[in-house]
C-alpha positions as CSV (number, residue, x, y, z in Angstrom):
1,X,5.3,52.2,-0.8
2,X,3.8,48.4,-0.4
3,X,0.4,48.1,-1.1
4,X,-2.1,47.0,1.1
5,X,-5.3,45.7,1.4
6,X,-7.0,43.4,-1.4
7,X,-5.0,41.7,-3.9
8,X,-6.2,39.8,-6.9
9,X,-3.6,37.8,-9.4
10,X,-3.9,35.5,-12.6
11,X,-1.8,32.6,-11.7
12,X,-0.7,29.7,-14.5
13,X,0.5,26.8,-12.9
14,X,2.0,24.2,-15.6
15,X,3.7,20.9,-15.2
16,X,5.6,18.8,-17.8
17,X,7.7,15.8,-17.4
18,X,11.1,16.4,-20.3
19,X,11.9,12.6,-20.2
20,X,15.3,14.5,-20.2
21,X,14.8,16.5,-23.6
22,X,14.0,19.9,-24.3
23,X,11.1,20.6,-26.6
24,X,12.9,20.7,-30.2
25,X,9.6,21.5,-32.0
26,X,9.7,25.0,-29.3
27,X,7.2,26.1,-27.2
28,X,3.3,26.4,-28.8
29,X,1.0,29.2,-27.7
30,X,-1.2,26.6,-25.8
31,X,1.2,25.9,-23.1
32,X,1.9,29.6,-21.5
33,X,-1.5,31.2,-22.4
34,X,0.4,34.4,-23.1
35,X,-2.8,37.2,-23.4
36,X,-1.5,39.6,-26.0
37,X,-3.6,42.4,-23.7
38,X,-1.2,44.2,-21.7
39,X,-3.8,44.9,-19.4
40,X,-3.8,41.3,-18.8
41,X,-0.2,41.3,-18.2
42,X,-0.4,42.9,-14.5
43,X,0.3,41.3,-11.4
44,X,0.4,37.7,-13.7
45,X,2.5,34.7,-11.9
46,X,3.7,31.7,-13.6
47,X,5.0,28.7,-11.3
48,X,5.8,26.0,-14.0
49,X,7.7,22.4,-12.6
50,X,8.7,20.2,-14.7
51,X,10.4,16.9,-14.0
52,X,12.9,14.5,-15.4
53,X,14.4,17.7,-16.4
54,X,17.5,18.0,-18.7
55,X,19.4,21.6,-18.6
56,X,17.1,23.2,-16.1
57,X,19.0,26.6,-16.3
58,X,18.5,26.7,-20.1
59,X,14.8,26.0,-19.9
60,X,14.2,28.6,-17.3
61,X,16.2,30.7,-19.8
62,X,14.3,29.8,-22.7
63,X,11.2,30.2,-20.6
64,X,12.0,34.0,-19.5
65,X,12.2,34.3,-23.5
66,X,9.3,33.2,-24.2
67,X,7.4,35.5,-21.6
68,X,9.3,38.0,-22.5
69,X,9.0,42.0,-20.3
70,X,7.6,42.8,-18.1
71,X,8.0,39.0,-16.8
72,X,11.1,38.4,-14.3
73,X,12.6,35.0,-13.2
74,X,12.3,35.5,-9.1
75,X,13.4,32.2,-8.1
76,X,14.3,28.5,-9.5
77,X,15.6,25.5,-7.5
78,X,15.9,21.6,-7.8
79,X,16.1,18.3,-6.9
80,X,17.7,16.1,-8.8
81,X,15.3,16.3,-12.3
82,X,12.3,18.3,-10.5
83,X,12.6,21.8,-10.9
84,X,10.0,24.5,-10.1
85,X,10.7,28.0,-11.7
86,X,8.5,31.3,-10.4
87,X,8.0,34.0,-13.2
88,X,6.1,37.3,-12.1
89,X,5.4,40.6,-13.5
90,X,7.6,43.3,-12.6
91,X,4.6,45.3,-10.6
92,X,3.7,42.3,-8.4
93,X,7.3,43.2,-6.8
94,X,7.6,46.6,-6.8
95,X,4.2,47.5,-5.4
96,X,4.1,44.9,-2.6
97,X,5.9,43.5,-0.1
98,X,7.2,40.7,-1.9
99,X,9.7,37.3,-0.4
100,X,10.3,34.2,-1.4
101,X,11.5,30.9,0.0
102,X,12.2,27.6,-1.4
103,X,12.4,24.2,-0.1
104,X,12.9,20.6,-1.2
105,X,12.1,16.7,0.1
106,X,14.0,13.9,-1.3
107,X,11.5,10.9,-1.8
108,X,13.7,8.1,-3.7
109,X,15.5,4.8,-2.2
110,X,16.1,5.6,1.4
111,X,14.8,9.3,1.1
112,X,18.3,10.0,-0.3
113,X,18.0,9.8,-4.3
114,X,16.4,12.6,-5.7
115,X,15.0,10.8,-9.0
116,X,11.8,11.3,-6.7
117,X,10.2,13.9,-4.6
118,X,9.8,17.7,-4.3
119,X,10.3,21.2,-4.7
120,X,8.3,24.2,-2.6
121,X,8.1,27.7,-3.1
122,X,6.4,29.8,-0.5
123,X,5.8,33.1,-2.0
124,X,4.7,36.3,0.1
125,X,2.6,39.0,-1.7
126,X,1.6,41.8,0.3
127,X,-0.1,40.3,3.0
128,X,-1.2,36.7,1.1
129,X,1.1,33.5,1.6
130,X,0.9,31.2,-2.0
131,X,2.8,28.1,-1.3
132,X,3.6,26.0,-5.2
133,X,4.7,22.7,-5.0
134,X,5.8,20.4,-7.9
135,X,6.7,16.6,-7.2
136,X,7.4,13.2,-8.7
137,X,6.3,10.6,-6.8
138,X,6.6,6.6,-7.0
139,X,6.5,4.8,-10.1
140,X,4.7,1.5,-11.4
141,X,0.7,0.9,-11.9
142,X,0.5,-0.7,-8.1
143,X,2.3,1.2,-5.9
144,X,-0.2,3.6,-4.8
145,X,0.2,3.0,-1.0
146,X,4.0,4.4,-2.1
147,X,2.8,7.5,-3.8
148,X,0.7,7.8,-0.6
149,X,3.6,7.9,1.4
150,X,5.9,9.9,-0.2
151,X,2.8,12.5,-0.6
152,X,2.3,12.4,3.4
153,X,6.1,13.0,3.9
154,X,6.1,16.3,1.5
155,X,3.1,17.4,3.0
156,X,4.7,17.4,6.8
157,X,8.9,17.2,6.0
158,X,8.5,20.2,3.5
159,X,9.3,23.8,5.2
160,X,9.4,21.6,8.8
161,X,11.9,24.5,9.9
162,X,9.1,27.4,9.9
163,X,6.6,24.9,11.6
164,X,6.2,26.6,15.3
165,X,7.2,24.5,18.2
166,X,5.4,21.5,19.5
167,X,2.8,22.0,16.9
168,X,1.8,19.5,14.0
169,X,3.3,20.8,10.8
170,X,2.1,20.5,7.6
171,X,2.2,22.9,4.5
172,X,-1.0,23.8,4.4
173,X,-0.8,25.4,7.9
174,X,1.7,27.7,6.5
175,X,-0.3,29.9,3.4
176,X,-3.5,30.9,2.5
177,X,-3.7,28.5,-0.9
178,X,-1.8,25.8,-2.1
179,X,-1.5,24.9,-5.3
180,X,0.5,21.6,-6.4
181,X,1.6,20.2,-9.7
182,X,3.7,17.2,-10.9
183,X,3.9,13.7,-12.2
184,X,1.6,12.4,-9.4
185,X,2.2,8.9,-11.6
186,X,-1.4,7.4,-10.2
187,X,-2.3,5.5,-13.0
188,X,-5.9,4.0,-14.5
189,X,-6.7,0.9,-13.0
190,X,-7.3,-1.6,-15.6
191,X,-5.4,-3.5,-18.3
192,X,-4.0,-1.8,-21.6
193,X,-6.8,-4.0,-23.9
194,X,-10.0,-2.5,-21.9
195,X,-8.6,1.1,-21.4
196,X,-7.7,0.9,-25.2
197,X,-11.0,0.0,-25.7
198,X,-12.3,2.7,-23.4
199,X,-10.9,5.7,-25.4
200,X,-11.8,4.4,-28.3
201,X,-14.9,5.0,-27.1
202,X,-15.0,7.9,-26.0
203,X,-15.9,6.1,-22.2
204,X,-14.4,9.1,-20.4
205,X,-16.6,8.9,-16.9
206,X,-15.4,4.8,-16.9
207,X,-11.8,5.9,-17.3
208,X,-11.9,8.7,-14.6
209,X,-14.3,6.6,-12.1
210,X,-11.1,4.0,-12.1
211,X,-8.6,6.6,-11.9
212,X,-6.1,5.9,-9.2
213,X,-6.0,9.5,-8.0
214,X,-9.6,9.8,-7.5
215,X,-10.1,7.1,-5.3
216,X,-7.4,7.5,-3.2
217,X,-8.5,11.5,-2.3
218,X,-12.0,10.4,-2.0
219,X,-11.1,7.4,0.6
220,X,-9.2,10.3,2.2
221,X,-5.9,8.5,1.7
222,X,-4.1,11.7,0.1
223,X,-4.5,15.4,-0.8
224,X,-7.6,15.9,1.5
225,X,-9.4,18.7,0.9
226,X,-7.7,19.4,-1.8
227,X,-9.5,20.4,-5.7
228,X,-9.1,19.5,-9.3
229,X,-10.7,20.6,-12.6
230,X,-12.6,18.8,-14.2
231,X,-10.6,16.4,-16.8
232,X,-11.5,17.2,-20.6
233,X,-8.8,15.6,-21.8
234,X,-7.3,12.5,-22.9
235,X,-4.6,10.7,-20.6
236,X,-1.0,12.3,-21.1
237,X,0.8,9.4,-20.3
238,X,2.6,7.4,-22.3
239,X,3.6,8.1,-25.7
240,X,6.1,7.2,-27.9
241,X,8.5,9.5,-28.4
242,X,8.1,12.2,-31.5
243,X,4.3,10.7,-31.8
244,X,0.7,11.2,-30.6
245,X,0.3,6.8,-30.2
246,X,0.3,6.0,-26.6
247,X,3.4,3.4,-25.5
248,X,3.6,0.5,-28.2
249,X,6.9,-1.1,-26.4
250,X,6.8,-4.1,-25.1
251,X,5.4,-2.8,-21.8
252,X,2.6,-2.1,-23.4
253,X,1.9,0.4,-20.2
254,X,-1.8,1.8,-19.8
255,X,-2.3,4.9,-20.9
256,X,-3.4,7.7,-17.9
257,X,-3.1,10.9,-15.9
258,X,-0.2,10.8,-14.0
259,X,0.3,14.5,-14.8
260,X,-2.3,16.4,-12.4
261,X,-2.6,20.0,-11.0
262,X,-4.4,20.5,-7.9
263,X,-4.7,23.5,-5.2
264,X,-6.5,23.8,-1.8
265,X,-7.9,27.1,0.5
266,X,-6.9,27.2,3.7
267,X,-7.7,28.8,6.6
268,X,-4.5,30.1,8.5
269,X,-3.7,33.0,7.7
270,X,-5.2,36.4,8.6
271,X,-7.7,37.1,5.5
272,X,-9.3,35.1,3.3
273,X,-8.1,33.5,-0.8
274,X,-10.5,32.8,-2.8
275,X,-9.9,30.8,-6.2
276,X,-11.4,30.4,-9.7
277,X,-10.4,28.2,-12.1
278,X,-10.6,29.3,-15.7
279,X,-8.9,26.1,-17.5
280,X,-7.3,22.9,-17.2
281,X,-5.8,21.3,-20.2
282,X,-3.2,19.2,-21.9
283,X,-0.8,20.8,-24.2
284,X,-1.3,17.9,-27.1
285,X,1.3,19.8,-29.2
286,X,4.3,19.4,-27.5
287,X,5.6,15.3,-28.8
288,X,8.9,15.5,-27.5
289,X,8.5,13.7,-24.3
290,X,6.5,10.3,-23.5
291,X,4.2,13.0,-21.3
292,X,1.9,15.6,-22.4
293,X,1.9,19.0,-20.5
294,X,-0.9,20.0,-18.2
295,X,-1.6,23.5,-17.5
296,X,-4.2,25.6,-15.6
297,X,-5.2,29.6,-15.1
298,X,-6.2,30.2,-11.9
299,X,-7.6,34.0,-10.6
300,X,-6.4,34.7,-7.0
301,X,-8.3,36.7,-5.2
302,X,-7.2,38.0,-1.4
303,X,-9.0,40.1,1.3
304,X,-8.4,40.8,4.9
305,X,-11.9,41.1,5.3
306,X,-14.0,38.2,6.7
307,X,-16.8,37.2,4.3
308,X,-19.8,36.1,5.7
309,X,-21.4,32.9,4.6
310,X,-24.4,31.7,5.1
311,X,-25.6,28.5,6.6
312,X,-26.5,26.7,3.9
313,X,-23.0,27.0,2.4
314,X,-21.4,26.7,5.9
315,X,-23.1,23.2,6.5
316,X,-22.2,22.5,3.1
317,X,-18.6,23.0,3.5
318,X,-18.3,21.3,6.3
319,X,-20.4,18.4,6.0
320,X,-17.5,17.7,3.1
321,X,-15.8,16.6,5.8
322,X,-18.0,15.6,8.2
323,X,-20.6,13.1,6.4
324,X,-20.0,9.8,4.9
325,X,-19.7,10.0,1.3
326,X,-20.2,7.5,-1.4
327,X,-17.3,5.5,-2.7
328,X,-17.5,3.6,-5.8
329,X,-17.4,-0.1,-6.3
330,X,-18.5,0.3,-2.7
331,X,-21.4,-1.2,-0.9
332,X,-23.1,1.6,0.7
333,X,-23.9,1.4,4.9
334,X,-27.7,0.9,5.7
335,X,-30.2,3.8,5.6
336,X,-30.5,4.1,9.4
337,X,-26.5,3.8,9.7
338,X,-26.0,7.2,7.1
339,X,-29.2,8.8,9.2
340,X,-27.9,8.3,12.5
341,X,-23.9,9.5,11.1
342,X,-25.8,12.7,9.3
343,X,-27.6,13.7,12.6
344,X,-24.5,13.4,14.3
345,X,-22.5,15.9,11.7
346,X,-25.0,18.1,11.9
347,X,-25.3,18.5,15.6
348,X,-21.7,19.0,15.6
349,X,-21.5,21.5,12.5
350,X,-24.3,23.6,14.4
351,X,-22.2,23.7,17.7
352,X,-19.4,24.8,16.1
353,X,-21.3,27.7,14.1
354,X,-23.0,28.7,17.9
355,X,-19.5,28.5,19.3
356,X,-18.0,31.3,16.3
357,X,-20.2,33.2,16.5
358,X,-20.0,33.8,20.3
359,X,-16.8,34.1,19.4
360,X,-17.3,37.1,16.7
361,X,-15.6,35.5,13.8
362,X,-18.5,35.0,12.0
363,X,-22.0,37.0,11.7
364,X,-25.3,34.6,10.7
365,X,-28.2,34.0,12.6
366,X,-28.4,30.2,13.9
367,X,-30.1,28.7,16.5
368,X,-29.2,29.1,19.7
369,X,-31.1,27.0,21.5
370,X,-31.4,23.6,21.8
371,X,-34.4,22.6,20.3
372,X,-34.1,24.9,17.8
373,X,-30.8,23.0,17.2
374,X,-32.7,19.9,17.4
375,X,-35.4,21.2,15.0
376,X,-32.7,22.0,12.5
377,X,-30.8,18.6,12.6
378,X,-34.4,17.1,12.3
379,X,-35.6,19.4,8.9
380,X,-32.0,18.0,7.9
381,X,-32.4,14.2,8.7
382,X,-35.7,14.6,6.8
383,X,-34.7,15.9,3.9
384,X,-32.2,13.2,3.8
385,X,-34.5,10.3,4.4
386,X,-36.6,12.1,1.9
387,X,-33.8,12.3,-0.8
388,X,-33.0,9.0,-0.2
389,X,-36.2,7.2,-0.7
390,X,-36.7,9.5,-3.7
391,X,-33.4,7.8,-5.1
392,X,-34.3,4.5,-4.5
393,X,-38.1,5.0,-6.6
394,X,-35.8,6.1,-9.2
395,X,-33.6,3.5,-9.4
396,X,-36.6,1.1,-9.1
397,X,-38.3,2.6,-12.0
398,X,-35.1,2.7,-14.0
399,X,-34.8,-1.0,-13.5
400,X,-38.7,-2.0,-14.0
401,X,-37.9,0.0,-17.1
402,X,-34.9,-2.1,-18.3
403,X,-36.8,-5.3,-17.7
404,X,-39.4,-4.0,-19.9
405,X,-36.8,-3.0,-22.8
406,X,-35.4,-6.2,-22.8
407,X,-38.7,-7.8,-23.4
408,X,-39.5,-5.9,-26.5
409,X,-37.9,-7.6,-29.6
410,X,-35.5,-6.0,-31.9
411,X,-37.2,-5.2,-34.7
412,X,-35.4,-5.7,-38.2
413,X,-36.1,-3.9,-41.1
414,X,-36.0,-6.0,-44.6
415,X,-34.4,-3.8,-47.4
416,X,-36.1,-3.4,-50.6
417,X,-34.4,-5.7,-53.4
418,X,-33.7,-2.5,-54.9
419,X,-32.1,-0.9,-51.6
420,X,-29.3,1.1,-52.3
421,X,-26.0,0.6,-50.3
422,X,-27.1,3.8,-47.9
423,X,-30.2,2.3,-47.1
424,X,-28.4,-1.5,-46.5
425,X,-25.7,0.4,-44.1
426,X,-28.8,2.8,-42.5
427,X,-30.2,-0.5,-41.7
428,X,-27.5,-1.9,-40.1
429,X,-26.7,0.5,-38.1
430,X,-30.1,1.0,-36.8
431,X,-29.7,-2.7,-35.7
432,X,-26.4,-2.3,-34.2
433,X,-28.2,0.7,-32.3
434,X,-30.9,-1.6,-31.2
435,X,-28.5,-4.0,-30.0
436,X,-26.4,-1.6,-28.2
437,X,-29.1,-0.1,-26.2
438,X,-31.0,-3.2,-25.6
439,X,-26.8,-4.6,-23.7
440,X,-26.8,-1.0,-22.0
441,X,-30.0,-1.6,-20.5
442,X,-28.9,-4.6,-19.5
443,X,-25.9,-3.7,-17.8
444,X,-27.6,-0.9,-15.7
445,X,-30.0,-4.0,-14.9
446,X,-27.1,-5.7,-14.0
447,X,-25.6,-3.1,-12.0
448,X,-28.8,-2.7,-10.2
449,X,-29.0,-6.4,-8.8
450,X,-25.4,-6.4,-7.8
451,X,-25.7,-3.9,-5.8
452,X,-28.8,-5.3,-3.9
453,X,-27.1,-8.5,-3.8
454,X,-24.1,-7.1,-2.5
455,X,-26.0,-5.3,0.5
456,X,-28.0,-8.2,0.9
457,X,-24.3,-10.2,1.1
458,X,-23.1,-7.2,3.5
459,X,-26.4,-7.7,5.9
460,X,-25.6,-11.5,5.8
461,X,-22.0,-10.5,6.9
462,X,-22.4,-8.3,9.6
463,X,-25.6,-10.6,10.8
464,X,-23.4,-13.8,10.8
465,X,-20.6,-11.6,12.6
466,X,-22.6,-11.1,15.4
467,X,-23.9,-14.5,15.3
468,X,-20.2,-15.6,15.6
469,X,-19.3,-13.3,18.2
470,X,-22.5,-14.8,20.2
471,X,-21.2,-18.2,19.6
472,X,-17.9,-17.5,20.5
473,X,-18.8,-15.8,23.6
474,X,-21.1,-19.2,24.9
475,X,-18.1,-21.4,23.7
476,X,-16.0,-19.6,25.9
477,X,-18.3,-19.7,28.7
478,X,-19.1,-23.4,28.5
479,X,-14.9,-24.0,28.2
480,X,-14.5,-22.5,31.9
481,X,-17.2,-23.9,33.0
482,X,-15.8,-27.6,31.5
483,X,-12.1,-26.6,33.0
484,X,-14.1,-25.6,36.4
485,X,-15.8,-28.8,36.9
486,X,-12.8,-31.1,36.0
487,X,-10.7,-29.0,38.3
488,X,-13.5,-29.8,41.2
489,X,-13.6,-33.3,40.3
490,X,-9.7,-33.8,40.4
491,X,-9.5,-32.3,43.7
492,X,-12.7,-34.2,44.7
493,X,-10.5,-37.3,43.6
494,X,-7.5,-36.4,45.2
495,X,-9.2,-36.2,48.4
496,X,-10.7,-39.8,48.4
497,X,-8.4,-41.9,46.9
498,X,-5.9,-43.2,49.9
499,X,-2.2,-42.5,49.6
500,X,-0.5,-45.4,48.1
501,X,2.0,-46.8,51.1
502,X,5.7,-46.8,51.2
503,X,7.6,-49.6,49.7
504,X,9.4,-51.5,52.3
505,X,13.2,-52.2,51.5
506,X,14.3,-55.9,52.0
507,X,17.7,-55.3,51.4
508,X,17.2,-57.0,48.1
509,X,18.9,-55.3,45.4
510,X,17.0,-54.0,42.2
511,X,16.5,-56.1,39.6
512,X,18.9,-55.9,36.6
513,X,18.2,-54.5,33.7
514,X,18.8,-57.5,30.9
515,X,20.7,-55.7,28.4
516,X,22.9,-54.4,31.0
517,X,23.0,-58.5,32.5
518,X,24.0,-59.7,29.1
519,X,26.3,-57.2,27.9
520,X,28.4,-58.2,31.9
521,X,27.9,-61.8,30.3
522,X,29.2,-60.9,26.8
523,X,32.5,-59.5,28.9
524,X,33.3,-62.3,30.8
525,X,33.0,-64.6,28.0
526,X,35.7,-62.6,25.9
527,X,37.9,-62.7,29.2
528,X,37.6,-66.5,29.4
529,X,38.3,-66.5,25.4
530,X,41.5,-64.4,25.6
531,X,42.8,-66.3,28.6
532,X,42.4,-69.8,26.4
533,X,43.9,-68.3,23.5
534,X,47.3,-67.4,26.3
535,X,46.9,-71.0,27.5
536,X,46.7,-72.4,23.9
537,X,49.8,-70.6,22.6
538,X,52.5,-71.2,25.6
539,X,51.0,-75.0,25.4
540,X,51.9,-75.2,21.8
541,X,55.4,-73.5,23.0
542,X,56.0,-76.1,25.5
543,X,54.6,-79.1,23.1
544,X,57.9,-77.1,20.6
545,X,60.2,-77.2,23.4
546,X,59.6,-80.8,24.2
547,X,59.9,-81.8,20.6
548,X,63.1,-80.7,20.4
549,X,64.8,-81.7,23.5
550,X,63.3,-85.3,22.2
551,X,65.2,-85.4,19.5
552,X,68.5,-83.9,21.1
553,X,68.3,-86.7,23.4
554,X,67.8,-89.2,20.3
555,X,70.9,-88.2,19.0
556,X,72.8,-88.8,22.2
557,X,75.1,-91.9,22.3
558,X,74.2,-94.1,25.7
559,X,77.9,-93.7,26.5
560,X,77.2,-91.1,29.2
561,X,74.9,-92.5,31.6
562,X,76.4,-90.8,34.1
563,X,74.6,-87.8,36.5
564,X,74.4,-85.7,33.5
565,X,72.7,-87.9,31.8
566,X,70.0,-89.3,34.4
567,X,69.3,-85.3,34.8
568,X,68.7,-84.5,31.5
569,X,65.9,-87.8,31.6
570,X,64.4,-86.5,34.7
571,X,64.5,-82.8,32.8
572,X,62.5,-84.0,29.8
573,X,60.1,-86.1,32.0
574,X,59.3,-82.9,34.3
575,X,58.8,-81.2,30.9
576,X,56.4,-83.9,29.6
577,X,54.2,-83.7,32.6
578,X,53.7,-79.6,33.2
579,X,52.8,-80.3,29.5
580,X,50.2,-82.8,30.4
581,X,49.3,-80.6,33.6
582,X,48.5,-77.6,31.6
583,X,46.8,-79.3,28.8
584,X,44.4,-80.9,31.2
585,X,43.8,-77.4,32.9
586,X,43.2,-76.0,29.2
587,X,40.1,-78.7,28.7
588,X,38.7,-77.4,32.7
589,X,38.2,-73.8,30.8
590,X,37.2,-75.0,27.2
591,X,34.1,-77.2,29.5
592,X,34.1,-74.1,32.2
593,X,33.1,-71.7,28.6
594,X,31.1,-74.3,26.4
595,X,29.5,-76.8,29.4
C-alpha cells in the first residue's frame, strides 16, 4: 500500500559536461557521495545530466554500476548530447505512488539543432511533484542576452502539454521544487590576464561579484527566485584535456563557472517542500574533460501540513521580491526614493498577510486595522532610515580612516650588517605588507569617492533631465505661438494687398523663346545651303553639257549650213543662255544667305 503523509529524501543532483569522452581514469568517490551506511541508502535519488555526452546508454550503465543495489535506473532520455538519467532506491517505488515523465526543448540554430537545450524529468513521489532539469545553453563570453533566451523558452516550452488551459505555463507552476543543473556557460566577466591574476590570488569574492550568472538573476533577468550554494570552489571551466591548467590554446578562454546547480520552492502544489543543502562542490579529480563536475546533496523534506510562519520571516520572504535591492557596479536611487518604494512593499506585503488570513491559509496575528498597518509600515520605514544612516557613518569613518593611513609613512626597518637572510626576507616582506595595505586602503578610498561622485553625476542627470524636459516644453510652446502669429499675419496680408488685375490680350503673340528662334534660324539656313549645293551641281552639269556640244560643233565641216545646221546653232545658244540664267539665279541665293 502507498504511503502517505510526510516524505523526506536525500537527493544528489550532479552535472558534468564529457566533451564527448567517458571518464578513462573511472569514476572517484567524490562525485556520487556513495554513504557506505545502509541506513543512509533509503529513499536516496540521484538525477545526474551531463552534456556533450558520448555513449549515453553506457554511462547510465556504468552509472547503475557504480551505485550498485538497491539503486534502480527509472528513467533516461536525451537531446542530442544532454542527457538526464534518474537513479532511486528500490523503496522510494515500492512504498509510494511513484510516476515519471520526461520532456525535452531544443535550443540550437532555429530551435531545431539539439547541440543546445534541455531535458526535464517530472517525478511524482507520493503526493510531492520534484521536477529536474539539466540544459546547455548558448555559448561564447557575450551572449548572455542568448542564454537568457533560451533559459525563458525551457522555463515556458518545457511540459507546455500539462500546462491547464488559458493559463500561463511555466515549470515551476507544475511541482513543489525544482532543481536545475547544466552547463549554464555564463562566464566571468573580465579578460584572461586579470582573472589569472585574480585566482592567483585567491580574490574569490572579485571573481564571483563579476560572475555572469549572478548578475543576471539578481537584475531579475533569469532564474528568479531561484537558489545556489555558496561557491567554494575554483572555476570548472576550461581545462586542457588530461590536466588541471586551465585552457592554454590559442583562445586563451577565461576560466569560470559555466557548470551551476540551482533549485527553487514553489508554491503550487497541495503541501509544502522544504530544502537543505548539505554541499556543493567540484569533482577536481575527474581530468578527462575540459569541464570539472559539480555536484550537490540536497535533503527533501515534504508535508501536507501548512507551516505557520511568522511575520518577520513572511515580510522577509516577500520583501525578496518586493523591495529594491542593490546591484553592483550600480549607483544606488536616493534615500527618499528606497524609503518611499519600502513603504510601498510594505503596505502591500501587510494587505496580502490580512487578506490570507481572512482567508484561513495562514494563522499569525497582524494588524488589522489601518493604523495599526500604518504604525507597522512606519516602525519599518524607521528602521530603514535608521539602518541606512548607520551605514553611511560607517562608511564615513572607514574613509576618514583611509585618509589617515595614507598619511602615516611606511616605516622601513634597516637590517643589522650582520642580518641573516631570514631577517633581510622578514623585512621585506613586512614592507611589501606595508605597501599592500597602505594601496588597499586606498582603493576602498577610491571606491568611496566614485560612488559619491557617481550619485552626485546621477543627481546632475536626472536634475538636467528635467531641466531639458522644461526647456523643451517652452520651446514648443513658443514654436506654436511663432507658427500662430505668422499664420495671422499671412492672412492679415492676404486681406489687404489688392488682387493683381488680369492681363489684357492684344492679340500679340508670346514672345519667342531665343534658343527656340535660332535653332528655326539654324534650319532655314541648312535649307538654303542644300538647295545651293542642287543649284551648283546641275550648273556644273549644264557648264559639261555645253562644253561638249562646243566642241562637237568645232569639228563640223561648214558644208552643211543647211536647217540642220542653223538648229543645232540656235540649240547651243539656248543652252548657253539657261546657263547664264541659272548662274545669275545661283549668285541671288549666295547674296540672299551671306548679304
Amino acid at each position: 500500500m502507498a504511503a502517505e503523509g510526510d516524505l523526506s529524501l536525500r537527493l544528489h543532483v550532479i552535472t558534468w559536461n564529457m566533451n564527448s569522452r567517458l571518464p578513462s581514469e573511472g569514476i572517484p568517490e567524490s562525485l556520487l557521495m556513495l554513504s557506505k551506511d545502509p541506513e543512509n541508502l533509503e529513499r536516496c535519488v540521484y538525477a545526474i545530466g551531463v552534456q556533450e555526452g558520448s555513449q549515453v546508454g553506457v554511462w547510465s550503465d556504468f552509472i547503475l554500476g557504480e551505485l550498485g543495489d538497491p539503486f534502480m535506473l527509472v528513467g533516461q532520455a536525451n537531446i542530442g548530447g544532454i542527457h538526464l538519467a534518474i537513479f532511486v532506491t528500490e523503496d522510494v517505488v515500492k512504498d509510494y505512488d511513484f510516476d515519471i515523465s520526461s520532456d525535452m526543448v531544443s535550443c540550437g540554430l532555429g530551435n531545431i539543432y539539439w547541440n543546445k537545450g534541455a531535458v526535464g524529468f517530472l517525478v511524482k513521489i507520493g503526493d510531492a511533484k520534484l521536477l529536474f532539469v539539466n540544459s546547455h545553453l548558448a555559448a561564447q563570453q557575450d551572449r548572455v542576452k542568448e542564454r537568457n533566451q533560451d533559459y525563458h523558452r525551457i522555463s515556458t516550452e518545457l511540459f507546455k502539454d500539462k500546462a491547464a488551459k488559458g493559463a500561463e505555463h511555466t515549470i515551476e507552476g507544475l511541482a513543489d521544487a525544482v532543481f536545475w543543473c547544466g552547463d549554464f556557460n555564463y562566464r566571468i566577466e573580465g579578460n584572461r590576464r586579470s582573472v589569472d591574476y585574480a585566482l592567483s590570488k585567491g580574490m574569490m569574492d572579485v571573481l564571483l561579484s563579476n560572475d555572469q550568472l549572478a548578475r543576471e538573476m539578481q537584475a531579475g533577468r533569469c532564474f528568479s527566485d531561484y537558489t545556489e550554494g555558496g561557491i567554494n570552489f575554483l572555476p570548472t571551466y576550461k581545462f586542457d584535456n588530461g590536466t588541471d591548467n586551465y585552457d592554454s590554446s590559442s583562445k586563451r578562454r577565461v576560466p569560470s563557472w559555466t557548470d551551476r546547480i540551482l533549485w527553487k520552492v514553489c508554491e503550487s502544489g497541495k503541501g509544502h517542500a522544504s530544502v537543505q543543502l548539505w554541499l556543493y562542490d567540484a569533482v577536481t579529480e575527474m581530468t578527462s574533460s575540459d569541464h570539472k563536475p559539480v555536484t550537490a546533496v540536497f535533503d527533501v523534506h515534504y508535508s501536507q501540513k501548512v507551516q505557520h510562519k511568522s511575520l518577520d520571516a513572511l515580510l522577509n520572504e516577500r520583501m525578496k521580491r518586493s523591495t529594491l535591492q542593490a546591484q553592483p557596479n550600480v549607483v544606488a536611487i536616493t534615500t527618499s526614493e528606497a524609503l518611499v518604494a519600502e513603504v510601498k512593499a510594505v503596505s502591500k506585503v501587510l494587505d496580502e498577510v490580512q487578506r490570507e488570513q481572512k482567508a484561513g491559509s495562514i494563522q499569525i496575528p497582524v494588524p488589522t486595522s489601518e493604523p495599526e498597518q500604518q504604525e507597522s509600515a512606519a516602525k519599518v520605514v524607521e528602521a530603514l532610515a535608521q539602518a541606512a544612516e548607520a551605514e553611511e557613518k560607517e562608511r564615513e569613518m572607514e574613509a576618514a580612516l583611509a585618509r589617515e593611513a595614507l598619511k602615516e609613512p611606511i616605516a622601513v626597518a634597516v637590517a643589522a650588517p650582520s642580518a641573516s637572510f631570514a631577517d633581510l626576507r622578514g623585512a621585506v616582506d613586512g614592507l611589501f605588507d606595508s605597501f599592500e595595505g597602505k594601496v588597499f586602503a586606498a582603493l576602498d578610498l577610491h571606491e568611496t569617492l566614485h560612488l559619491r561622485k557617481a550619485k552626485s553625476i546621477t543627481d546632475n542627470v536626472v536634475r538636467l533631465r528635467r531641466h531639458y524636459a522644461a526647456s523643451r516644453e517652452d520651446l514648443r510652446h513658443a514654436t506654436e505661438a511663432m507658427a500662430a502669429a505668422e499664420a495671422a499675419a499671412r492672412a492679415e496680408e492676404k486681406e489687404e494687398s489688392p488682387s493683381p488685375a488680369p492681363r489684357e490680350d492684344k492679340g500679340c503673340q508670346a514672345e519667342e523663346d531665343p534658343d527656340e528662334a535660332a535653332s528655326q534660324l539654324y534650319q532655314k539656313v541648312s535649307e538654303l545651303r542644300t538647295e545651293l549645293y542642287q543649284e551648283r551641281r546641275t550648273h556644273i552639269q549644264t557648264k559639261a553639257k555645253l562644253e561638249i556640244l562646243n566642241k562637237r560643233l568645232a569639228k563640223k565641216d561648214g558644208e552643211d549650213e543647211g536647217k540642220v545646221g542653223s538648229a543645232r546653232r540656235k540649240s547651243s545658244v539656248s543652252s548657253i543662255a539657261t546657263a547664264k540664267m541659272m548662274q545669275n539665279r545661283m549668285r541671288k541665293k549666295q547674296s540672299a544667305i551671306y548679304g
